[in-house]
N, C-alpha and C positions, 0 to 999 in steps of 0.2 A: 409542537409537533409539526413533523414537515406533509404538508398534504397539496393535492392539484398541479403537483410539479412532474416535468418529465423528466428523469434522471438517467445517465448513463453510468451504468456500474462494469470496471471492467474486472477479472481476477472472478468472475463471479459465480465459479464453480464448486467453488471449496472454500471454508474458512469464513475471515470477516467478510470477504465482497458476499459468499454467501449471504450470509445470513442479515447484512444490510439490503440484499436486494429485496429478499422475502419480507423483510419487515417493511421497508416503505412500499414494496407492492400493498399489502395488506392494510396500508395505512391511508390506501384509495392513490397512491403515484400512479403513472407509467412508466415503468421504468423498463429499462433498456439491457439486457444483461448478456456481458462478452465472456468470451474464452475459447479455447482450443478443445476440450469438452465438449462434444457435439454431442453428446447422448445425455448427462447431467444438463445441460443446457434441453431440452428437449422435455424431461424430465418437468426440469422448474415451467417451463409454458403448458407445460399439461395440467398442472398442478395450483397455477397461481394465475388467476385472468387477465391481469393489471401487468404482465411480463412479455415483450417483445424479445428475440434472439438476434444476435448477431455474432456467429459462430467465427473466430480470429486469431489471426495469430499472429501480437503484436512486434513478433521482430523481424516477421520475414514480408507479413504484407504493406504495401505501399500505401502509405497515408492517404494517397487522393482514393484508391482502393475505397479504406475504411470510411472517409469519409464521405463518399458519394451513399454505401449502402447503409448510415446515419441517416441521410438525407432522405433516402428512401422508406424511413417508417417514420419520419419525425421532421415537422418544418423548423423547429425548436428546440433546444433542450436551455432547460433551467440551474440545472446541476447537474456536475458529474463528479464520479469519486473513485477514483484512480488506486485499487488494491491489486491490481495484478502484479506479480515479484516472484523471486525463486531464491533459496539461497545456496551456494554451494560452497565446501571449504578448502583450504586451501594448507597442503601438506608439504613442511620446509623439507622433510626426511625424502620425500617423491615428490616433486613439485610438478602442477600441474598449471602451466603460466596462461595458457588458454580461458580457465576459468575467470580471469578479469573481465576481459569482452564476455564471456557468454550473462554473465550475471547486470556486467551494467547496460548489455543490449536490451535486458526485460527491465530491470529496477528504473533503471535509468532514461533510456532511449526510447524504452517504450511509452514512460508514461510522458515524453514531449511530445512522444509522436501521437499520443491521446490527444495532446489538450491542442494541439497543431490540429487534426481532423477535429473538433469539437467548436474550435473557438467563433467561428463563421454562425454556428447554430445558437451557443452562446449569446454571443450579441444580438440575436433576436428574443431572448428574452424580454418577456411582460414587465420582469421584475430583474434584479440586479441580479446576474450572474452568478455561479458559484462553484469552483472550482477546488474539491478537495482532493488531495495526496496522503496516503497511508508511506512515514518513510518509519523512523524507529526509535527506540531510545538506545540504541546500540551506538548511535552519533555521539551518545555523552560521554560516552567511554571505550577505550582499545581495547578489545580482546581478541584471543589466542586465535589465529587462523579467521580470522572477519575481515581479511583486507579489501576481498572483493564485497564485499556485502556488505561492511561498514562503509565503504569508499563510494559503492553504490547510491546507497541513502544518504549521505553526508553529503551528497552532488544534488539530488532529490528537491533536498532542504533549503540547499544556497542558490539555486534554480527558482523556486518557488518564492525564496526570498525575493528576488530581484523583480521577478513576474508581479508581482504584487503590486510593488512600486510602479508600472508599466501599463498594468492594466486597470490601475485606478481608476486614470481618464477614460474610461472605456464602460466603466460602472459593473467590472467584476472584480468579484472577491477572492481572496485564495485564503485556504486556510492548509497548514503543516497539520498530519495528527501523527503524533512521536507513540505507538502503543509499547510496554512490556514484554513480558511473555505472555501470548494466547496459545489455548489448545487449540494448534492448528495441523495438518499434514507433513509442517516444516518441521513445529518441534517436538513432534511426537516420537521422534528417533531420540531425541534427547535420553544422555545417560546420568542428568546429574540433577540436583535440586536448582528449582528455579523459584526464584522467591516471589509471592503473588501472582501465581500464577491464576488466569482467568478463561472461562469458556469464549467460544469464539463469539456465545450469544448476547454472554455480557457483555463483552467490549463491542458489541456493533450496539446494544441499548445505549452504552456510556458515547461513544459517537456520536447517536442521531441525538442524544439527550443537550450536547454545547454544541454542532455545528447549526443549530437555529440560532444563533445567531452571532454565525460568521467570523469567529476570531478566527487574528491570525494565527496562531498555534494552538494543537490542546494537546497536551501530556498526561499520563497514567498511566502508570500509579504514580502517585504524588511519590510516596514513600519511596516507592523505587529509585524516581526521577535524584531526588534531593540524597539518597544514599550514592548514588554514582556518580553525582558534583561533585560529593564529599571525598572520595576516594579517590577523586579524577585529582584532586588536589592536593594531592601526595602521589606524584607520575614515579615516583621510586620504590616507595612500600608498593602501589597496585603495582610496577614490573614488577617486583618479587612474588608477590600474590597470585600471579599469571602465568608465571614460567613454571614450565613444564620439565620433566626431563624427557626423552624420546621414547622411552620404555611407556612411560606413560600416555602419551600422545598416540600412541599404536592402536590403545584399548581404549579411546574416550573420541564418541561422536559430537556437536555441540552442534547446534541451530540457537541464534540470537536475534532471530528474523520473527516477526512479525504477522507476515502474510500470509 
């Protein structure tokens, strides 16, 4: 159990940063909880004693910004966990070319732009650093209209990879967490079966349950994970499995996001 840590949770309005903040509040952290939510954010410090606010908005305010008013509740932070994201899709029939930038300005840019204002505080760490990113299991496999949002996280991922290597010497950790479908605000618009699908409470317990200690990756659902390897390995049957006709793509919404 992670406890006496100060944690920066960003995304932490809704969904899994929710519900990771309130739990490690409750489990005696300090934790730090961002978003663009100024009234859910208000809300959670009313409610939870162990919760500071830092009310943001990661892609339009300026990192030295964010990270001076860090500095301002906290000479420290221990961990931070990176859930802020959005997904939007992207329609060949009306295309909407904008949606790249806007999806990997949050997915993407934002969460460098996190760990860029965090990493100074980071390094003052009592104890080794820790640095978690929520990217997706959407990385395992192509589907229909995710090019912004699969291409989002798949940058996430190989980002984080590198960082890893980097910040070794440095005595911080990075850990990938690849989640499923969660009930979340994303995929709640969802029109179709999603297989193992889980509450946003569960998978913030499955979360705080392996990031004690610190791997580099955690994936879940297993079964999920190892069905879309499988599938991934046949990129001819899954194109056919994927194609749509445009009649169809009219009346079918999809979120394969995460966040």
């Amino acid at each position: 159990m992670i406890r006496n840590e100060t944690i920066w949770v960003t995304g932490a309005t809704s969904g899994i940063g929710k519900q990771l903040a309130l739990m490690l509040a409750q489990q005696g952290n300090h934790v730090i909880v961002s978003g663009r939510n100024k009234q859910c954010l208000k809300e959670m410090l009313l409610n939870e004693k162990n919760i500071s606010t830092l009310a943001t908005d990661l892609v339009n305010d300026h990192v030295d910004w964010i990270g001076q008013q860090l500095g301002v509740i906290t000479e420290r932070l221990d961990r931070i966990i990176l859930c802020a994201g959005n997904c939007l899709y992207f329609e060949m029939d009306d295309p909407d070319w904008n949606i790249m930038k806007q999806v990997m300005d949050i997915n993407f840019h934002g969460s460098v732009k996190s760990i860029q204002a965090a990493l100074p505080l980071l390094k003052k760490s009592q104890q080794r650093g820790h640095i978690v990113a929520i990217s997706s299991l959407a990385t395992t496999a192509a589907f229909p209209r995710a090019e912004a949002y699969g291409a989002s996280k798949a940058a996430l991922s190989y980002f984080l990879s590198s960082l890893r290597i980097d910040l070794a010497v440095e005595g911080i950790d990075v850990t990938d967490v690849k989640p499923g479908f969660i009930d979340t605000p994303l995929t709640q618009a969802n029109n179709f079966d999603m297989p193992f699908l889980m509450s946003s409470e569960q998978a913030a317990k499955h979360i705080l349950k392996h990031i004690v200690k610190k791997p580099y990756e955690y994936i879940f659902p297993k079964r999920l994970h190892w069905a879309f390897c499988i599938l991934n390995a046949f990129p001819k049957r899954w194109l056919k499995m994927n194609v749509k006709k445009p009649a169809d793509r009219n009346h079918e919404t999809v979120n394969h996001g995460a966040d």
